[in-house]
Backbone as CSV, one residue per row, in Angstrom:
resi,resn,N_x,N_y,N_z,CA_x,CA_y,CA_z,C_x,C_y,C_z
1,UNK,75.109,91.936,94.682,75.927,92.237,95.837,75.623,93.662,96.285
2,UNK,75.362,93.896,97.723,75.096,95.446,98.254,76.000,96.284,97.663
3,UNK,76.064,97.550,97.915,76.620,98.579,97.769,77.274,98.963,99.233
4,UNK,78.209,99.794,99.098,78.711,100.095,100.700,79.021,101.381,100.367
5,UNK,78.819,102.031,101.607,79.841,103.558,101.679,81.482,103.656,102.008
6,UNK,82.401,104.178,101.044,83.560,104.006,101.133,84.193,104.248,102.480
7,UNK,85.081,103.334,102.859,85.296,103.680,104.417,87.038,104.545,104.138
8,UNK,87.060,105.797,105.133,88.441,106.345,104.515,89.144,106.142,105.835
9,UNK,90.438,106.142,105.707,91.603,105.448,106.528,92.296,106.979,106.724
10,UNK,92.627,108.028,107.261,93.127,108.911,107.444,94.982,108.495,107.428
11,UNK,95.829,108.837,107.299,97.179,108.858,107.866,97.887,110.081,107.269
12,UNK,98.994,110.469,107.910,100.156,111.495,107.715,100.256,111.747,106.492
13,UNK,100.373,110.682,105.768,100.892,110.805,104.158,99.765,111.039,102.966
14,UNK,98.582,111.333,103.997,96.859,111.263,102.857,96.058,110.401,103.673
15,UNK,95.452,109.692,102.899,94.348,108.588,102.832,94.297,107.697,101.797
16,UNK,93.348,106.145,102.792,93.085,105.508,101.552,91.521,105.354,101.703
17,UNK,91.122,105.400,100.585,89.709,105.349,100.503,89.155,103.822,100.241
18,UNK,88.469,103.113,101.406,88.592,101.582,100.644,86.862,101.271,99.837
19,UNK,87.139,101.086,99.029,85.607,100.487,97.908,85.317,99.694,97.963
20,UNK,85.808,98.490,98.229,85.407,97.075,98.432,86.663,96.129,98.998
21,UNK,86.086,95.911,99.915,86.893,94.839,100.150,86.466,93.459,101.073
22,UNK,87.037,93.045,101.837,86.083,91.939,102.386,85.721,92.256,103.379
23,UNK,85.965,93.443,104.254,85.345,94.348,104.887,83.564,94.841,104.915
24,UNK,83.754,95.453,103.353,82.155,96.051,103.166,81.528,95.107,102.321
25,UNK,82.015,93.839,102.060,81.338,93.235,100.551,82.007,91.633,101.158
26,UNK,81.727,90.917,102.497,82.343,89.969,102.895,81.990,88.731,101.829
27,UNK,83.450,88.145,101.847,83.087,86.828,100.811,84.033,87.337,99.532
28,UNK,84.524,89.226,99.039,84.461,89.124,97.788,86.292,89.037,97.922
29,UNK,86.727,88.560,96.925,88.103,88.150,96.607,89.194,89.130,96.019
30,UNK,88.755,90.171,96.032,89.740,91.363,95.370,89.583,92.560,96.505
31,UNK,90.468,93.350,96.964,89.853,94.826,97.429,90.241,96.200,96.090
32,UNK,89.629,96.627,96.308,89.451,97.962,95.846,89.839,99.272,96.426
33,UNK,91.142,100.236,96.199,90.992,101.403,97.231,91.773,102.242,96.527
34,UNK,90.888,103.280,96.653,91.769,104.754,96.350,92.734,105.563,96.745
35,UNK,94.295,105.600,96.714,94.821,106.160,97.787,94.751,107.657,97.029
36,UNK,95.109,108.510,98.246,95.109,109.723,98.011,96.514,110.154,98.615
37,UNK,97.739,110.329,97.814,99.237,110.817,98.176,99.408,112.336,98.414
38,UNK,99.807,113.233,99.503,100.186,114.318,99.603,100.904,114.275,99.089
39,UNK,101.095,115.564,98.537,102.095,116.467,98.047,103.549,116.812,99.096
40,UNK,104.920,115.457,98.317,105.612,115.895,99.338,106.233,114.754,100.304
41,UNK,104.864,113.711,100.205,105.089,112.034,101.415,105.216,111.088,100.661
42,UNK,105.315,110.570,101.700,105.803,108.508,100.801,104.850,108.206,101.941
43,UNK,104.036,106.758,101.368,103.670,106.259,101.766,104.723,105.066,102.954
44,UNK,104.424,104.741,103.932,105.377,103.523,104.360,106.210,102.400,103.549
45,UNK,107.368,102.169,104.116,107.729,100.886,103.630,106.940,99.999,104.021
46,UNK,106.318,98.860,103.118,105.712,97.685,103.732,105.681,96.634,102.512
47,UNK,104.813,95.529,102.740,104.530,94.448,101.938,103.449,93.395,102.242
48,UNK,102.628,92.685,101.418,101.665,92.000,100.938,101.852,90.735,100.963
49,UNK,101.925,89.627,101.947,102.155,88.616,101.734,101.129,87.630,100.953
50,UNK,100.038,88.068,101.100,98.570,87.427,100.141,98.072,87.695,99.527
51,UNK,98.578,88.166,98.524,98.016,88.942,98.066,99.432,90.107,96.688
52,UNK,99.035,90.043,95.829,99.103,90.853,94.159,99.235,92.217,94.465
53,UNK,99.669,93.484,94.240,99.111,94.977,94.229,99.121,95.835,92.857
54,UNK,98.181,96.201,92.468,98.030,96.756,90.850,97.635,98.447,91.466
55,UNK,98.634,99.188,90.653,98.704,100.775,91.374,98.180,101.354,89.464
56,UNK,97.560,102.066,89.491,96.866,102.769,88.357,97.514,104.249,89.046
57,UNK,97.949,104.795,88.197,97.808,106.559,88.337,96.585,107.265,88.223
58,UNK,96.097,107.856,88.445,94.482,108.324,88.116,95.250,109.903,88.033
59,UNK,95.702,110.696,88.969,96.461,112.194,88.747,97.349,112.547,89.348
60,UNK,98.206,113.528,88.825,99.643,113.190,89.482,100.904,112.506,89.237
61,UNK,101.426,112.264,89.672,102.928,111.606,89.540,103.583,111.136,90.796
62,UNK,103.755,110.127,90.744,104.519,109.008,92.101,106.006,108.342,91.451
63,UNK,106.619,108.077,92.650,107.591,107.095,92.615,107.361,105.626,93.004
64,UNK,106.819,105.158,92.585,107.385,103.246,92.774,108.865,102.861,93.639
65,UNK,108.782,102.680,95.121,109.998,101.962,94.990,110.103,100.522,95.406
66,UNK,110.558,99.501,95.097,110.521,98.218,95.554,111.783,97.930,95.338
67,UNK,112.334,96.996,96.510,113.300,96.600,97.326,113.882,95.425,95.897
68,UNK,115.303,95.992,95.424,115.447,95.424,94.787,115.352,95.654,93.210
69,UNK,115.040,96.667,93.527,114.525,97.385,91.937,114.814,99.164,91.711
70,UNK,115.163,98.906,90.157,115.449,100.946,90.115,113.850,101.486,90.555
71,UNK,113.875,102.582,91.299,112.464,103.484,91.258,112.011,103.476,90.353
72,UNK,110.816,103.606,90.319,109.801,103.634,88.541,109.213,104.420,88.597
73,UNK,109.131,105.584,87.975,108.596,106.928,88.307,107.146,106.752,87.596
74,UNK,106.140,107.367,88.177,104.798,106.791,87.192,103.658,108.173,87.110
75,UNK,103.173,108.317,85.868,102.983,109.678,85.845,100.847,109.289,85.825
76,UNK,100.051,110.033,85.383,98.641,109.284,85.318,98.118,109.040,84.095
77,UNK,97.595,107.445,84.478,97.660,106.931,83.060,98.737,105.793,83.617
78,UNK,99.499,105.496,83.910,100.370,104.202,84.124,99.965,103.446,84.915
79,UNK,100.239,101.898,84.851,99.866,100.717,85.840,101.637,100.027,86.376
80,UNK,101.033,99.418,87.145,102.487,98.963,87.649,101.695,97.562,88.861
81,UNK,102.644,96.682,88.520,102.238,95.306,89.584,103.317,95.119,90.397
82,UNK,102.854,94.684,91.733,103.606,94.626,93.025,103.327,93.252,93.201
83,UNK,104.257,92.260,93.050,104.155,90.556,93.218,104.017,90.888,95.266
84,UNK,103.119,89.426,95.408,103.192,89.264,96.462,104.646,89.349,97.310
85,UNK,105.156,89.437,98.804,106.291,89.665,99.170,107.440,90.468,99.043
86,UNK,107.356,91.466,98.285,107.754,92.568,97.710,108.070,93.437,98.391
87,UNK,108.476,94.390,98.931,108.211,95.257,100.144,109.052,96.266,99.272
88,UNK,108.137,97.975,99.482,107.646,98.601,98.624,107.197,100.069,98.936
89,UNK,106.975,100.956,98.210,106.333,101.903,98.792,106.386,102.983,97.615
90,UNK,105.265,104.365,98.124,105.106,105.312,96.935,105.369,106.396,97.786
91,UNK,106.445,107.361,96.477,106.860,108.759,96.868,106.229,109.657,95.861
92,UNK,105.611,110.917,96.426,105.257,111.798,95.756,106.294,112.744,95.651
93,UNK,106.976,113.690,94.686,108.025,114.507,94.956,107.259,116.194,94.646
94,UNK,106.287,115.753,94.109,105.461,117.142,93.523,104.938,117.443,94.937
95,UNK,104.718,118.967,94.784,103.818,119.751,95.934,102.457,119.413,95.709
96,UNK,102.010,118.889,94.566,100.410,118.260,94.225,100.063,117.167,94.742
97,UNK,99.154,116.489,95.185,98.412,115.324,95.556,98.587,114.482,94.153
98,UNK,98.532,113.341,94.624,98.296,112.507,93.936,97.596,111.128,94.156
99,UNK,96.542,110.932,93.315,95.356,109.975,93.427,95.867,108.532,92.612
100,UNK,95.585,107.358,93.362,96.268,106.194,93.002,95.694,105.011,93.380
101,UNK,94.970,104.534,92.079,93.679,103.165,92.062,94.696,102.036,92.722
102,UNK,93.965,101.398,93.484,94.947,100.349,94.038,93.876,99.338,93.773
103,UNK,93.970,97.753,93.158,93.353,96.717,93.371,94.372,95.690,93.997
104,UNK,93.907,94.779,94.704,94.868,93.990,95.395,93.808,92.647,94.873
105,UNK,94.883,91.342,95.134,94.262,90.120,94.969,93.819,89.189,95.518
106,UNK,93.445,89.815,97.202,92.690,89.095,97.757,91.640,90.233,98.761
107,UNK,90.416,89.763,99.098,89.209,90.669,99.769,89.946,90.917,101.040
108,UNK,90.717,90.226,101.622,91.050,90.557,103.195,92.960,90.324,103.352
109,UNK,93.409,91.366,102.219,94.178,91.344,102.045,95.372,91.787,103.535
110,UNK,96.304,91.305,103.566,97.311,91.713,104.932,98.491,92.721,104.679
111,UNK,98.704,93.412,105.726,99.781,94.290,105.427,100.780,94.442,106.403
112,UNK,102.132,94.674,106.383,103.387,93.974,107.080,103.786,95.670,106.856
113,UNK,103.598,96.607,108.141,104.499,97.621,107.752,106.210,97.161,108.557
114,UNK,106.757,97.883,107.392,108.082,97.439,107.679,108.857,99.191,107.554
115,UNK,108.077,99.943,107.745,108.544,101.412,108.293,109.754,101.708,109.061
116,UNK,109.716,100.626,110.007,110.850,100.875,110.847,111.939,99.835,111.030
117,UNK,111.587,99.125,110.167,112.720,97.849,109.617,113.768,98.557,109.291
């Protein structure tokens, strides 16, 4: 399978860096992406209807919150799974960035921001 150059997604709260997905690697069944959390933001409320979300800490420290659930504070080094339909989101409270492996469970995975829900 080719190789691709990571495509990065700019927004308010950082970036996500995407590695594979069915985007650069059409056909493949998982995406791959690096988010990158400012120091300070939450990512949007939203949710995954097709899709699994597996959050790795790589550096840093985040909040987990999902609808329905206590916050899960997650430091690097921790994993955490987001069931499909879930609606969800990550807070950084540190002035540091924080870097956060995301695999999802499908290549052309969908996303439902619910920001202003």
């Amino acid at each position: 399978m080719p190789t691709a150059i990571p495509r990065i997604e700019e927004q308010s709260w950082g970036h996500m860096e995407w590695l594979a997905d069915h985007a650069s690697h059409p056909g493949v069944r998982a995406s791959l992406a690096k988010m990158v959390l400012n120091g300070k933001e939450a990512s949007p409320r939203h949710r995954h209807d097709t899709c699994a979300e597996i959050l790795h800490v790589l550096t840093g420290a985040v909040t987990l919150h999902v609808d329905g659930e206590d916050p899960k504070p997650l430091v690097a080094g921790a994993t955490a799974v987001v069931p499909p339909y879930k609606s969800h989101w990550l807070s950084n409270a540190s002035a540091a960035q924080a870097d956060v492996m995301i695999a999802y469970s499908s290549g052309n995975r969908d996303y439902v921001d619910l920001s202003a829900a």
